[in-house]
C-alpha positions as CSV (number, residue, x, y, z in Angstrom):
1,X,4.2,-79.8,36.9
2,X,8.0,-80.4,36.1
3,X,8.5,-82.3,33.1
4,X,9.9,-85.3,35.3
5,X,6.9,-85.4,37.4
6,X,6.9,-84.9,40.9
7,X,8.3,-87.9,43.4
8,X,6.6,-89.6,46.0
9,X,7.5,-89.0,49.3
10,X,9.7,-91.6,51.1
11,X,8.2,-94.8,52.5
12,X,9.7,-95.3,56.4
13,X,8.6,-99.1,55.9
14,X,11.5,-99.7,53.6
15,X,14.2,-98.8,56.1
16,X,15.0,-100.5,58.9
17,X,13.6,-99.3,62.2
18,X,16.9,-98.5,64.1
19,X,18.2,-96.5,60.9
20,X,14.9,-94.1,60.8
21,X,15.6,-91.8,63.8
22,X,19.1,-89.5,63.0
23,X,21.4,-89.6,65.7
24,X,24.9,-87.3,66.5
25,X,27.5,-87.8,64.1
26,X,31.2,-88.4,65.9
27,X,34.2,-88.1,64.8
28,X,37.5,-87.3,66.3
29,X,37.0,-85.0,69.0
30,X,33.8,-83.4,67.4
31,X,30.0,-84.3,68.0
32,X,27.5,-83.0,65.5
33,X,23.9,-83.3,66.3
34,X,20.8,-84.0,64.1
35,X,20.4,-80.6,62.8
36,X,23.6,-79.2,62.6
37,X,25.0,-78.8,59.0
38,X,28.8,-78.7,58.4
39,X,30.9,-77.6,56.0
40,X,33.6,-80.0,55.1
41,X,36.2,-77.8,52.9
42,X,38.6,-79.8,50.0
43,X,42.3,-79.6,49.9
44,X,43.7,-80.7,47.4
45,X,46.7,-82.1,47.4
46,X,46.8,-82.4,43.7
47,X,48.7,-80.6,40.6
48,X,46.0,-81.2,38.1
49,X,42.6,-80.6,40.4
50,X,39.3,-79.6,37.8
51,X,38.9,-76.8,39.9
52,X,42.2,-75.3,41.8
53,X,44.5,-76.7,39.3
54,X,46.6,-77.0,41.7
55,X,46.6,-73.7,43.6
56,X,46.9,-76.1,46.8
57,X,49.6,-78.9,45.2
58,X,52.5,-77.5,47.9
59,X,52.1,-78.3,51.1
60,X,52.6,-74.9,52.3
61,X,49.5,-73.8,50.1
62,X,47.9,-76.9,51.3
63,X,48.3,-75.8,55.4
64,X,47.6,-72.5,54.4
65,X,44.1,-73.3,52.8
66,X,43.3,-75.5,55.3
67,X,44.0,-72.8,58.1
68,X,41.6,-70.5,56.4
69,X,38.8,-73.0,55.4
70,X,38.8,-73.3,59.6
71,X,38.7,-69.7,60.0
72,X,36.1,-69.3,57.3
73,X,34.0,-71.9,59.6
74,X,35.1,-75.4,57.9
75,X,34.2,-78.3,60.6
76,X,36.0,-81.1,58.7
77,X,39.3,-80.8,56.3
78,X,38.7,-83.3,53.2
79,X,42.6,-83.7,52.5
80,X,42.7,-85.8,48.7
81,X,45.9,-86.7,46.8
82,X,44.1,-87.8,43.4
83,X,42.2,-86.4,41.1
84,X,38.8,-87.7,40.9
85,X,38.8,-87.9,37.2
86,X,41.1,-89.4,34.2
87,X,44.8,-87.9,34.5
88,X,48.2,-89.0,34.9
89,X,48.8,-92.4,36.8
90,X,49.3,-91.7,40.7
91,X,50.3,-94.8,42.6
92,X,50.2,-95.3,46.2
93,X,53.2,-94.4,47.0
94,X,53.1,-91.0,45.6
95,X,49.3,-90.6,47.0
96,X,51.2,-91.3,50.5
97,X,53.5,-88.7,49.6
98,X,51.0,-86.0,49.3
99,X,48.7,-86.7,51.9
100,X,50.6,-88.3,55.3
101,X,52.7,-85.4,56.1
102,X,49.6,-83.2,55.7
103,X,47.3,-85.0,57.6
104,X,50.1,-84.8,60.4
105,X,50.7,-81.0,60.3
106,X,47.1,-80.2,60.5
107,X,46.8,-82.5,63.2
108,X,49.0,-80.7,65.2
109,X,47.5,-76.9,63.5
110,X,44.1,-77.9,64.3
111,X,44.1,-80.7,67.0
112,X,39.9,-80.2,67.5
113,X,38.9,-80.0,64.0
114,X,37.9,-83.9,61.8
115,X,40.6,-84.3,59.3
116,X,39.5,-86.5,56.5
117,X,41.4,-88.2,53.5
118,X,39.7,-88.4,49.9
119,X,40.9,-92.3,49.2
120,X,39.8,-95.6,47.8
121,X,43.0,-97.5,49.0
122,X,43.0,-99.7,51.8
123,X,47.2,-99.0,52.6
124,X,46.7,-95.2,52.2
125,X,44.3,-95.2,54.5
126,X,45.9,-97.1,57.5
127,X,49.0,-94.5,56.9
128,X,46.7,-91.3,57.0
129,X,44.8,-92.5,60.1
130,X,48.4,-93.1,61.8
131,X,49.0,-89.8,61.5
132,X,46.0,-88.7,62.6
133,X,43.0,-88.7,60.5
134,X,39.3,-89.0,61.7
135,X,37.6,-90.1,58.7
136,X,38.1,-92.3,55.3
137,X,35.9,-90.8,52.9
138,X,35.8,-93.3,50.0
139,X,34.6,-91.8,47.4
140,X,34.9,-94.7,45.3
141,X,32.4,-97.1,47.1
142,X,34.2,-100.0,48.3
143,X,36.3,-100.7,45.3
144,X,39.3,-101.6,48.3
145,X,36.3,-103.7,50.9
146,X,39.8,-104.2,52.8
147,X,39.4,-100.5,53.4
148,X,36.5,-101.1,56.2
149,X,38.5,-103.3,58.4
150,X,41.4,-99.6,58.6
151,X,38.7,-97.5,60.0
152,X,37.2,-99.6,62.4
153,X,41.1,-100.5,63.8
154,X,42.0,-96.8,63.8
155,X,38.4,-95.8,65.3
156,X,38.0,-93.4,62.2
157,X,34.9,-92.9,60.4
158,X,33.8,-93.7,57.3
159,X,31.4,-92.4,54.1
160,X,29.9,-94.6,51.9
161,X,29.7,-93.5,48.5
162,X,27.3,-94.0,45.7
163,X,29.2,-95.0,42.5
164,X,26.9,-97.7,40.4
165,X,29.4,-99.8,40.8
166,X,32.4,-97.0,38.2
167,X,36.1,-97.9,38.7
168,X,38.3,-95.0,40.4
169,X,38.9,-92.5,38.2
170,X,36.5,-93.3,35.3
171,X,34.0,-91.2,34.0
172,X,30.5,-92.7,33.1
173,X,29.1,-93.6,29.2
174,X,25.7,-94.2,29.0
175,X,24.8,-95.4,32.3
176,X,21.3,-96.4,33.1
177,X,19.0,-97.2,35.9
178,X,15.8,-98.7,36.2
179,X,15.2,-96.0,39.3
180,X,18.7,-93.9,40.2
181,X,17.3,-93.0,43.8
182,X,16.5,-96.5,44.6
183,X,20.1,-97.8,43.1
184,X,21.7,-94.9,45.7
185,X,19.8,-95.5,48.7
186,X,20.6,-99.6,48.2
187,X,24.2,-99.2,47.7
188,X,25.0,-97.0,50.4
189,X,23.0,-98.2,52.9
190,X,24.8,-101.8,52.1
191,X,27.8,-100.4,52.3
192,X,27.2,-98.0,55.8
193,X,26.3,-101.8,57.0
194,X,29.5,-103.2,56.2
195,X,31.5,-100.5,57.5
196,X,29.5,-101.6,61.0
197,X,29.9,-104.6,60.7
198,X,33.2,-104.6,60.0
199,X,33.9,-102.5,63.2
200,X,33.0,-99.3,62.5
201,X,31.1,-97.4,65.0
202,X,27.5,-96.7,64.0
203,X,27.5,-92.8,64.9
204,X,30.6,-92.4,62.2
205,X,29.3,-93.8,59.2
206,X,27.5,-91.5,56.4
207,X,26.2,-91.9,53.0
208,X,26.7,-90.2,49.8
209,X,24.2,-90.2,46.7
210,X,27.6,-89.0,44.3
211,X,26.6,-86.8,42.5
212,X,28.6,-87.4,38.9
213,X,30.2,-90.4,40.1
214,X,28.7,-93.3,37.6
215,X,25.7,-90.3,36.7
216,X,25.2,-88.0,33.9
217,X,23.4,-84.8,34.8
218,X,19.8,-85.4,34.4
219,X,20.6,-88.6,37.4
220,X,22.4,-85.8,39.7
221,X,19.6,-83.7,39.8
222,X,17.4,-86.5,40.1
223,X,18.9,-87.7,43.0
224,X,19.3,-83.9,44.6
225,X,15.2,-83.2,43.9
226,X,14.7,-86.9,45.9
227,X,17.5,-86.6,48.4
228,X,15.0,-86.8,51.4
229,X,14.8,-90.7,50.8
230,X,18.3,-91.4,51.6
231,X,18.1,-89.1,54.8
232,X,14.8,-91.1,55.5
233,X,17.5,-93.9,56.1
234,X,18.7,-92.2,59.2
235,X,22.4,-92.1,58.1
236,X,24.0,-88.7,57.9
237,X,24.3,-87.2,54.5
238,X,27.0,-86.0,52.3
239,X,26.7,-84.2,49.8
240,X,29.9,-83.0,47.0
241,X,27.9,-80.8,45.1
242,X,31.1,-78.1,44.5
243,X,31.6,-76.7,40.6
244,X,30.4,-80.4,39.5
245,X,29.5,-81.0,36.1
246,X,26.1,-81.7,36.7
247,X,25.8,-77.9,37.5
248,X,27.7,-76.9,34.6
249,X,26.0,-78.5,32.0
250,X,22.6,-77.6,33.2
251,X,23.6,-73.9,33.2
252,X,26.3,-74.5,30.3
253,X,28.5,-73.1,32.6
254,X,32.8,-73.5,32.7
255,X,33.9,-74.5,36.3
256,X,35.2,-70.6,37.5
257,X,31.2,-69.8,36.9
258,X,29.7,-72.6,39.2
259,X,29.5,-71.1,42.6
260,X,25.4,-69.5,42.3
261,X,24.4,-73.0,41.2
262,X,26.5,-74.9,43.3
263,X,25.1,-72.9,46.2
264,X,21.5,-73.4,45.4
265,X,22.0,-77.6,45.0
266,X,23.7,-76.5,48.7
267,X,20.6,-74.9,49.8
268,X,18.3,-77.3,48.5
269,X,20.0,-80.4,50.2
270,X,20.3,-78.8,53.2
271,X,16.6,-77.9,53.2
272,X,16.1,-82.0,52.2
273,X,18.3,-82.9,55.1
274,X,21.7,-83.2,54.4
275,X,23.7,-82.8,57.1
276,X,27.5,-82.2,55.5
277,X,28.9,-80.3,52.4
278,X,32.1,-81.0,50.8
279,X,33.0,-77.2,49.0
280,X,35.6,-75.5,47.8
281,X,34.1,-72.2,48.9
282,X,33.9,-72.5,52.1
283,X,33.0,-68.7,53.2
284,X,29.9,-68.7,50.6
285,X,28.9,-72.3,51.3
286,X,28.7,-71.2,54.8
287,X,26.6,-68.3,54.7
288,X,24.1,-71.0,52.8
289,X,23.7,-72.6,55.6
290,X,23.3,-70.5,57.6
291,X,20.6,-69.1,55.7
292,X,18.8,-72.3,55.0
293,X,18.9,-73.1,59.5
294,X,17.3,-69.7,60.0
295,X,14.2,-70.0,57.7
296,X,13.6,-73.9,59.3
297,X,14.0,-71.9,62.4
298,X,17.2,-74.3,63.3
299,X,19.3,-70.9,63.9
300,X,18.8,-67.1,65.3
301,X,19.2,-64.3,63.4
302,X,23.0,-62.9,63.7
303,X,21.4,-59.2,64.2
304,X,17.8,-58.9,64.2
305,X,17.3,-55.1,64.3
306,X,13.8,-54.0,61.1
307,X,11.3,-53.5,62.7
308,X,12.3,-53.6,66.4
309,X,13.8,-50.7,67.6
């Protein structure tokens, strides 16, 4: 037996009966059934990003990237213009800068495809779903409630995000819970229910466990190992699993070195029930998926040939 024990599975009782069976997730133009796992691809629109450092900072790079993360098989654009963690001050109006005129070029690039800004402000995201965007992923958990009321007037969708309750841009010290899953699965499911009651339409609300965000490592791959209870909620899942530190320090690993066990907290949360995958690699993280739909027989073989001929 693991040295944390193994979990119990989820209890249905504790969610509310209309939140139990998983429906299609819609946004923009696209509809993604229960079953269907997506790759949502990150552009960053940032000089100082953990990862790219920056590789994507000029638009040109930043259209570029976001051209072949569609080719590669990307079903949403994540389009951010902060850095997640500590680093030089970037107000709104220089997040605006960096992320309207984006969000309007790929419109046009890629008029089918759910664009999707990275923000926690309210006034960023009215300007990014002006010019076009389908979803306000707030990865900061309703520091900006204001920002609820923008989605639901610009029909966009929205992803609730488990933080423990962090300010933008902070890094956790010494957080604790009495039970991290049960702190996740309370917080975002609160939150999904404001978005929807602030306007926003039920079938383009999901919830993310945040993986690093207000966690150290051993609560990241707590809440991977129980992610099935916050799919027993019935929202869709997201998971940011990319080159996080979680993975790192439990393979003392740098962030270039990240991908194998990135891809097999992919594979794992798929198999739990995820339903979409923020990633940098976008190629590799689809190939996981696909893999993980054959074996739950969700997918066909590409070219089934041993053995047949």
């Amino acid at each position: 037996m693991p040295l944390w024990g193994v979990p119990a599975p989820p209890d249905p009782s504790r969610f509310p009966a209309a939140a139990r069976e998983p429906g299609p997730l819609r946004l923009g133009r696209a509809t993604f059934p229960p079953g269907q796992r997506v790759v949502m691809a990150i552009i960053n629109r940032t000089p100082d990003s953990f990862y790219d450092a920056g590789a994507t900072y000029d638009s040109d790079a930043a259209l570029a990237a976001a051209d072949a993360a569609v080719a590669a098989g990307a079903g949403i654009l994540d389009i951010g213009g902060v850095k997640a963690g500590p680093g030089a001050e970037v107000d709104t109006a220089e997040e605006l800068r960096r992320t309207v005129g984006v969000v309007a070029a790929l419109r046009q690039r890629h008029p089918d495809v759910v664009l999707s800004v990275d923000t926690w402000r309210a006034e960023v995201a009215e300007q990014v779903c002006d010019a076009g965007a389908d979803l306000v992923n707030d990865a900061w958990g309703g520091w900006e409630p204001e920002l609820l009321a923008v989605a639901a007037r610009y029909g966009a969708g929205y992803v609730a995000t488990h933080t423990g309750g962090t300010p933008p841009r902070t890094r956790p010290h010494r957080v604790g819970y009495v039970d991290v899953m049960a702190s996740v699965v309370a917080d975002t499911t609160a939150l999904a229910a404001a978005a929807v009651a602030s306007g926003v339409r039920p079938d383009a609300v999901l919830v993310d466990p945040g993986h690093d965000f207000g966690k150290n490592t051993w609560h990241s791959l707590e809440v991977t190992r129980r992610l099935g209870e916050l799919v027993a909620t019935g929202y869709p899942v997201l998971v940011s699993l990319s080159r996080k530190d979680f993975v790192g320090e439990t393979l003392d690993l740098p962030v270039g070195d990240r991908l194998t066990g990135t891809l097999a907290a992919t594979a794992v949360s798929a198999w739990l029930g995820a339903r979409v995958f923020r990633a940098h690699d976008v190629a590799a993280t689809v190939q996981t998926l696909d893999m993980v739909a054959a074996i739950a027989g969700d997918m066909v073989p590409a070219n089934p040939r041993r053995g047949l001929a």
